[in-house]
C-alpha positions as CSV (number, residue, x, y, z in Angstrom):
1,X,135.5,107.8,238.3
2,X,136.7,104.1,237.5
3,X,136.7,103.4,233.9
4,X,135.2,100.2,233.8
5,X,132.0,102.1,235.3
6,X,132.1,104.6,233.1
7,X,132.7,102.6,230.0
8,X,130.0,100.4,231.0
9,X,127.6,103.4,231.7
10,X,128.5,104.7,228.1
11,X,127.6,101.2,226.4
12,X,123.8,101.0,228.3
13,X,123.7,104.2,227.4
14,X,122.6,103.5,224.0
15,X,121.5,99.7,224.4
16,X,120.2,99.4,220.6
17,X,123.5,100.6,219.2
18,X,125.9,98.5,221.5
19,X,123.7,95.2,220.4
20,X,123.5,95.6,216.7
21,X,127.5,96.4,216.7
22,X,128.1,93.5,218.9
23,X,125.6,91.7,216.5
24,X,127.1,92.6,213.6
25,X,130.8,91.7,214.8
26,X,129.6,88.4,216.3
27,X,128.4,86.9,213.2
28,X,131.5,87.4,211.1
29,X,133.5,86.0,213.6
30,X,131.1,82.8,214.2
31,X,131.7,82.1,210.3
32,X,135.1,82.7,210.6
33,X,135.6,80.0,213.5
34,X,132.7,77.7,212.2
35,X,134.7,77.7,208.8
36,X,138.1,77.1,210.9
37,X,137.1,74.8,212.9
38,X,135.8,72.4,209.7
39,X,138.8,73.3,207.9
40,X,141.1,72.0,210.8
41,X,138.9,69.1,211.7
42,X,138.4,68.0,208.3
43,X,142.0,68.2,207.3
44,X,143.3,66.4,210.8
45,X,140.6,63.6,209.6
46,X,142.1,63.7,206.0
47,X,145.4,62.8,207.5
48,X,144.6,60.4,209.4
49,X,142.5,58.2,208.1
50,X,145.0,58.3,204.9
51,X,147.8,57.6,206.9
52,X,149.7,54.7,205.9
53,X,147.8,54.1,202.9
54,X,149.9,55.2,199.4
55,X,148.0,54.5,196.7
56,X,144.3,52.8,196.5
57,X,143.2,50.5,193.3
58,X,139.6,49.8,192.5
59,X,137.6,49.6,189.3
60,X,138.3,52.1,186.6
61,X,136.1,55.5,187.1
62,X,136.3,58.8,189.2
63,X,139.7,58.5,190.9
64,X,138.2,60.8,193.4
65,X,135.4,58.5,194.1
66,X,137.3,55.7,194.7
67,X,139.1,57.5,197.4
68,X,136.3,58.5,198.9
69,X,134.5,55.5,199.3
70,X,137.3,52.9,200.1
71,X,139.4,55.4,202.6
72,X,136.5,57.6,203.8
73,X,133.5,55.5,203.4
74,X,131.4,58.8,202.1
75,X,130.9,57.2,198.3
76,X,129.6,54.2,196.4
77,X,132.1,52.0,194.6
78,X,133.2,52.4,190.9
79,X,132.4,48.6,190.9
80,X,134.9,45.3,191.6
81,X,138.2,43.9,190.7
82,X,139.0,40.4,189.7
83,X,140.8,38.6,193.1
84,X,142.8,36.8,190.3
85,X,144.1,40.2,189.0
86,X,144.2,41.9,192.1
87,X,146.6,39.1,193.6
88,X,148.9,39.6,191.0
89,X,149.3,43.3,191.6
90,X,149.8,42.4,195.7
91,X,152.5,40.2,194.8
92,X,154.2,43.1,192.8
93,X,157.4,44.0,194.4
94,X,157.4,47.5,194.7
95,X,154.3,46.6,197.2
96,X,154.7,46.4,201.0
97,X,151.7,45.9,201.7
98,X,148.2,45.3,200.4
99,X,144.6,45.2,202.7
100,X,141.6,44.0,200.4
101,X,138.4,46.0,201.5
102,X,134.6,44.2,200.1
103,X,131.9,46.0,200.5
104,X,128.3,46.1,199.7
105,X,126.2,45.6,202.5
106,X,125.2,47.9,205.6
107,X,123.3,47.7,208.7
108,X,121.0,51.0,209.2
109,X,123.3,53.1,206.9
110,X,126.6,51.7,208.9
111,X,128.9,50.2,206.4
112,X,130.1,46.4,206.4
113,X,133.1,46.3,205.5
114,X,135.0,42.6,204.6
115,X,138.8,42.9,205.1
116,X,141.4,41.4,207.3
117,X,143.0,42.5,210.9
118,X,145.9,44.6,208.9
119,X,143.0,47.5,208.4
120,X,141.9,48.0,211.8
121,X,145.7,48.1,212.8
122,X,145.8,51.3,210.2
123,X,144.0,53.4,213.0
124,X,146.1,51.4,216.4
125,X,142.4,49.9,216.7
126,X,142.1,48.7,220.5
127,X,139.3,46.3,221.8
128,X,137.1,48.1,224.4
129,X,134.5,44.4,224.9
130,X,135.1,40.8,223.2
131,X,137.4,39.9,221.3
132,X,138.5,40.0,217.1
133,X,136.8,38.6,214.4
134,X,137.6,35.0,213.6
135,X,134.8,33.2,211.7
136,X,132.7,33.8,208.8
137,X,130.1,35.6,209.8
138,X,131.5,37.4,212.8
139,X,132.0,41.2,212.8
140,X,133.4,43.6,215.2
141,X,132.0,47.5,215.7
142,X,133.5,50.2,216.1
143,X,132.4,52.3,218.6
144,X,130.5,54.9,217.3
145,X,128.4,52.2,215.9
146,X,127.8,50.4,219.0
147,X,126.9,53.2,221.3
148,X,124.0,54.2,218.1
149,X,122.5,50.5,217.6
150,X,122.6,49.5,221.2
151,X,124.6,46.7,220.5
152,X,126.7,44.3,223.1
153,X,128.6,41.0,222.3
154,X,126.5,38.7,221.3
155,X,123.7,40.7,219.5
156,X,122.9,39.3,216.0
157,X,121.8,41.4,213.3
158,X,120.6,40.9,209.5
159,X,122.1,43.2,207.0
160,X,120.8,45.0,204.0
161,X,121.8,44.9,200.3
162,X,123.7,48.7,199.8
163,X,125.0,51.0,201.4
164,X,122.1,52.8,202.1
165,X,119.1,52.4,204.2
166,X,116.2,50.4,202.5
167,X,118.1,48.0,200.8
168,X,116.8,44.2,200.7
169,X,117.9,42.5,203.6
170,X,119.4,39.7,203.8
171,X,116.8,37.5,206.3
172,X,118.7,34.0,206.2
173,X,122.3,35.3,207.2
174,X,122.9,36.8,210.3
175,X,125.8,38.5,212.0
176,X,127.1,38.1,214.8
177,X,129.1,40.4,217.0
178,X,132.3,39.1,218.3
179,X,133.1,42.1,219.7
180,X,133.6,46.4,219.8
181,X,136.8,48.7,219.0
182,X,137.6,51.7,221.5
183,X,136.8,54.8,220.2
184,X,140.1,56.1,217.5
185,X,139.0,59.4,216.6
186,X,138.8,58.0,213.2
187,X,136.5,56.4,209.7
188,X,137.0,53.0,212.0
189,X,134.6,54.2,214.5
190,X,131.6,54.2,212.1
191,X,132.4,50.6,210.4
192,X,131.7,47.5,211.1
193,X,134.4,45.0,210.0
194,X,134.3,41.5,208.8
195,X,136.2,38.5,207.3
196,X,136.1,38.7,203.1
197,X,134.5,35.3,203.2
198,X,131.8,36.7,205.0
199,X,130.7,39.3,202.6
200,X,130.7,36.5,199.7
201,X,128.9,34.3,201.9
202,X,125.6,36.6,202.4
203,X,125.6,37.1,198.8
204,X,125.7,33.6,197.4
205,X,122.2,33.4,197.7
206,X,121.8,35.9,194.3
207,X,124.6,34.1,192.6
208,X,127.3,36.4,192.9
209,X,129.9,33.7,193.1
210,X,130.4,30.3,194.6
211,X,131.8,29.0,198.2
212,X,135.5,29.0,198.8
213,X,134.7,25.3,199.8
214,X,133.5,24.5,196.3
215,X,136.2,25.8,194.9
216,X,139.2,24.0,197.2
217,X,137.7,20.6,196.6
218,X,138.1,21.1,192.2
219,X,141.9,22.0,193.5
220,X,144.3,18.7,194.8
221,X,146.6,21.3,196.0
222,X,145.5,24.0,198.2
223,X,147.2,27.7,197.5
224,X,146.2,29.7,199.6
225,X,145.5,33.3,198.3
226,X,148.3,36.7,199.9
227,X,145.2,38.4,200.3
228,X,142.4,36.2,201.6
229,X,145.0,33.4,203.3
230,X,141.4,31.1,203.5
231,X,140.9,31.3,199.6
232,X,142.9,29.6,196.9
233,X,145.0,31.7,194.7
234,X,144.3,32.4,191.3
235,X,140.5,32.4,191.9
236,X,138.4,34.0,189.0
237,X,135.2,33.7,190.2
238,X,135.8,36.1,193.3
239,X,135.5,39.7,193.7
240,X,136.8,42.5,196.1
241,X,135.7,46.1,196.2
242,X,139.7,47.5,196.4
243,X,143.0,47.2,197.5
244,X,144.6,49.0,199.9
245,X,148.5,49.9,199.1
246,X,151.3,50.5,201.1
247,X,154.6,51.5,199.2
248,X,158.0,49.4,199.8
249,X,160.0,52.0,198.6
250,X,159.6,55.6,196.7
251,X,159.9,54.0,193.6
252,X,156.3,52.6,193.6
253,X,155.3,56.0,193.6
254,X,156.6,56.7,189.9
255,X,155.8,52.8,188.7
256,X,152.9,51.3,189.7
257,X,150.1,53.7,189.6
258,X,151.3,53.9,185.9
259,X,151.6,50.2,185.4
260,X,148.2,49.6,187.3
261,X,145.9,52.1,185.1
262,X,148.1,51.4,181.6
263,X,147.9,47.4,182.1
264,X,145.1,47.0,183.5
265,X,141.3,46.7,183.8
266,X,141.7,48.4,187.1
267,X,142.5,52.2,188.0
268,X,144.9,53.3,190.7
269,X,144.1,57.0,192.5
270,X,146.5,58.4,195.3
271,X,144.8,59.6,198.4
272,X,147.4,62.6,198.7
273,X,146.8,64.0,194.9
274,X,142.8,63.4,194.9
275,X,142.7,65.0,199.1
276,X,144.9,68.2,197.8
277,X,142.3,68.4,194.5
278,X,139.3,67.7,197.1
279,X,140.5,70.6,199.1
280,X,140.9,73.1,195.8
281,X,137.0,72.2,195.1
282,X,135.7,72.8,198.2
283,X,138.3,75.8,199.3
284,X,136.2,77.9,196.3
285,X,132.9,77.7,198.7
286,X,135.2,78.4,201.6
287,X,136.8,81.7,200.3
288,X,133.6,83.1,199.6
289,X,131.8,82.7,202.6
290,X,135.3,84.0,203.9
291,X,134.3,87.1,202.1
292,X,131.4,87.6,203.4
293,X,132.2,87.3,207.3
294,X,135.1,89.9,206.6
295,X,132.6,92.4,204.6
296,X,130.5,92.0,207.9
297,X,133.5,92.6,210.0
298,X,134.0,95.4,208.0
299,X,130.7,96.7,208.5
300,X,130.9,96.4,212.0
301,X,133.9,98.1,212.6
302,X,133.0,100.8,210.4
303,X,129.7,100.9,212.9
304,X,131.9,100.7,216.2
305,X,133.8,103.5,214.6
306,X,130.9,106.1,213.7
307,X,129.2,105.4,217.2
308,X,132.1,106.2,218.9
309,X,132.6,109.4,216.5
310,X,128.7,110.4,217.1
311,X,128.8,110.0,220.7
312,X,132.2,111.9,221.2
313,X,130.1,114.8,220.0
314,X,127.2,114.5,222.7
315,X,129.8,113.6,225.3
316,X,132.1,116.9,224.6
317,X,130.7,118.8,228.0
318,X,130.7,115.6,229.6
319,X,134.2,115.1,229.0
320,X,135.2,118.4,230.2
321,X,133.5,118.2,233.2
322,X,135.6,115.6,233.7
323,X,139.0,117.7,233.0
324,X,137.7,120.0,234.7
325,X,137.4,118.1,237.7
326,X,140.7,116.8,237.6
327,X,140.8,113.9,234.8
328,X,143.8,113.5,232.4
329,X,143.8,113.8,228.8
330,X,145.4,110.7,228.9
331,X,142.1,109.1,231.3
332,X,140.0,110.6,228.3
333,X,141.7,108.5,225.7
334,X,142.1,105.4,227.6
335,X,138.6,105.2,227.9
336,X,137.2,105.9,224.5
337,X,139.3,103.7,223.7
338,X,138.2,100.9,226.2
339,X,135.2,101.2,225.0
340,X,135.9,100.3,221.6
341,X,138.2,97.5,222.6
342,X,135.2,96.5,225.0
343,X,132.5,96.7,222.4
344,X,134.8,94.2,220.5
345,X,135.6,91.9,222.3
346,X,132.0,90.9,223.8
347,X,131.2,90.9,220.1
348,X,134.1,88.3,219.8
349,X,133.4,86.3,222.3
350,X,129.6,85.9,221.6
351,X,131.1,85.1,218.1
352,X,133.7,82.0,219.2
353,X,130.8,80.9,221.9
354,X,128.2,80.5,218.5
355,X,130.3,79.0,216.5
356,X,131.0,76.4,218.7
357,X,127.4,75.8,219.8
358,X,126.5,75.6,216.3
359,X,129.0,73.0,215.7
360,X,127.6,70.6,219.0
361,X,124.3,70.8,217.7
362,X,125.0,70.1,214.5
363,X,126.9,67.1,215.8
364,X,123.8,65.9,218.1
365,X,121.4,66.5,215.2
366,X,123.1,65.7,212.0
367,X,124.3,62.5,211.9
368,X,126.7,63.0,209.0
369,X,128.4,65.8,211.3
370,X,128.8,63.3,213.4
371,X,130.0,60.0,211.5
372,X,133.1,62.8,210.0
373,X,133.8,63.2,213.6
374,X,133.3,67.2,213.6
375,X,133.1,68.3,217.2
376,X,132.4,71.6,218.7
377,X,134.5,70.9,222.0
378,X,137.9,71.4,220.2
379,X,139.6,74.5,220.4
380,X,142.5,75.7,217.9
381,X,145.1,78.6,219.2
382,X,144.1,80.4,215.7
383,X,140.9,81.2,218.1
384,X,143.5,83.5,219.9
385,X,144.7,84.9,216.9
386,X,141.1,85.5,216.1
387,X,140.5,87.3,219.4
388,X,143.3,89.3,219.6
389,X,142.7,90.6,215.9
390,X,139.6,91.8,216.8
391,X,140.7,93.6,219.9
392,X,143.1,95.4,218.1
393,X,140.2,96.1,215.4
394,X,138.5,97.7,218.1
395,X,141.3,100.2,219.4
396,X,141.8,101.1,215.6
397,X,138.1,102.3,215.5
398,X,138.6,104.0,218.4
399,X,141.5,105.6,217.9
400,X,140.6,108.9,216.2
401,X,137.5,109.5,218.5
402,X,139.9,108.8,221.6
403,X,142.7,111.4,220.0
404,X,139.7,113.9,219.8
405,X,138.7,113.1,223.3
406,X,142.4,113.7,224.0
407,X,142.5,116.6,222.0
408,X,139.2,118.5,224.0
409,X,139.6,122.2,224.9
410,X,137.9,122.9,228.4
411,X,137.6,126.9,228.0
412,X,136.0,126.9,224.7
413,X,133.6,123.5,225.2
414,X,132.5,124.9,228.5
415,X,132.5,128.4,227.2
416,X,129.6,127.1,224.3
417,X,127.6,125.6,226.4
């Protein structure tokens, strides 16, 4: 008899046992994989949207905070920075570079975000329609945000105090869209970008500072500003959200964060330190839900293993009839254990399937999933690793049955019965 037959005879044999097993093993392995597949996606997002950025500086508070809101966009500010006193530290030396980010506004929870060309360059941002910012007033989307509002060149839109839906909008200064970024893979996606000027512009109206034009004609000599080339230098009056630092050697790395939060009203935080301390907080929840798909790995095999032992016993005759009619011990063990390795590996696959349906509609329904840029199309070779693990898991459970099978005396089984 073929063995896939009869292995397949031997599973709908006992349909309620073959499901909770395959059941049992499927859900430990769709935590396993849902957890990988955050892990990977998260960490790959990490890294990227960090890259090129050394060190962030902001107003004094969480240090973690300020690297989430200013690099990931997932957090409120710890407040603003003096443009005066964050010139001087974008002058420093040991500084290559130096992106100011404002923020404060948002258009149906998508952030607005006031900087200059040098941040979308961070993520090799590409236009897909229109053209780049140039004017107060003038944004460009990334593309996530475009293909969720609708929005073409040309739209015009009115944004809202915060960063959060419900915020007061601001009726009497509207945006205009100049144009939309290709899709990056990356935080630019979910942003919508904007001169510096433009952010102070829509808040003028509440007093929050004056015109840049009110300001140039008190100077008789216009210097203009190494962040904001528009503004005069050595404005007080003005306030940014953060700076954005990019190293000119190693040795800023060991200087100026100290310098920064010792000498001044502002704190510096480095994305790689407060990432690795992000990952230590949430790796706590990971390892336990770890433990708990193994213990239901564990169960399951232990399951697969005293099925296989049960029905060895109700199968004895069977399988001598078999030897007797001309089957090998060696046929015998190949297909007990076939069966465990079978049992296991639907139980796998149903697994890897789940976990990545879970993860597309968590992406279609959750719009957070989404805006992190967690997909469930992706695929990692550690799903291999999975797979194969848990085909050897089943040929371990089935390997004392399948030496008993081996091990079955015709004369006496037949004898007994």
């Amino acid at each position: 008899m073929n063995i896939v037959i009869l292995v397949w005879s031997y599973l709908k044999s006992k349909p309620l046992n073959t499901v909770l097993n395959i059941v049992l093993l499927a859900l430990g392995i769709t935590v396993i994989t849902v957890l990988l597949l955050f892990n990977k996606q998260l960490e790959e997002k990490i890294t990227s949207n960090a890259k090129g950025i050394d060190l962030v500086v902001g107003a004094k508070g969480s240090p973690l905070q300020l690297i989430l809101c200013n690099i990931f966009h997932i957090d409120f500010p710890t407040g603003n920075i003096n443009l005066k006193e964050a010139e001087l530290i974008a002058k420093n030396r040991l500084i290559k570079k130096a992106i100011p980010l404002a923020l404060g506004d948002s258009y149906q929870a998508y952030r607005i975000i006031g900087t200059n060309k040098e941040y979308a360059e961070l993520y090799q941002a590409e236009l897909s329609q229109g053209d780049w910012w140039s004017k107060d007033m003038e944004v460009t989307l990334g593309a996530n945000v475009a293909d969720a509002l609708k929005f073409s060149v040309g739209d015009k839109f009115e944004s809202t105090h915060g960063l959060t839906q419900g915020g007061h909008a601001h009726e009497d200064q509207k945006f205009i869209v100049k144009g939309i970024f290709k899709s990056s893979n990356s935080v630019l996606d979910n942003l919508i970008l904007t001169n510096v000027e433009s952010i102070w512009h829509v808040h003028e109206e509440h007093g929050e500072g004056e015109a840049p034009d009110s300001i140039r004609q008190q100077d008789t000599t216009f210097i203009p500003s190494k962040l904001i080339p528009t503004h005069p230098a050595g404005d007080s009056t003005k306030e940014i959200t953060s700076l954005l630092i990019h190293y000119r050697s190693p040795m800023a790395a060991i200087q100026l964060p100290r310098f920064i939060n010792g000498k001044s009203s502002m704190q510096a935080a480095s994305p790689a330190f407060e990432t690795a301390r992000l990952f230590s907080i949430l790796g706590v929840g990971v390892n336990i839900l770890m433990s708990f798909a193994y213990v239901l790995i564990f169960i399951s095999a232990l399951s697969i293993f005293i099925a296989l032992y049960n029905s060895l016993k109700e199968r004895r005759y069977d399988l001598a009839v078999m030897r007797s009619m001309g089957a090998s011990r060696s046929k015998l063990f190949i297909t007990v254990l076939a069966e465990g390795s079978t049992l296991t590996c639907i139980g796998s696959l149903v697994g890897l399937v789940l976990a990545h349906g879970i993860l597309i509609v968590l992406a279609g329904v959750v719009e957070e999933t989404r805006k992190a840029g967690i997909s469930g199309v992706i695929f990692y070779r550690e799903e291999w690793i999975i797979l194969a693990g848990s085909l050897f898991l089943g040929i371990l459970c089935a390997l004392l049955p399948a030496i008993q099978a081996y091990r079955t005396d015709i004369s006496k089984v037949l004898a007994g019965n």
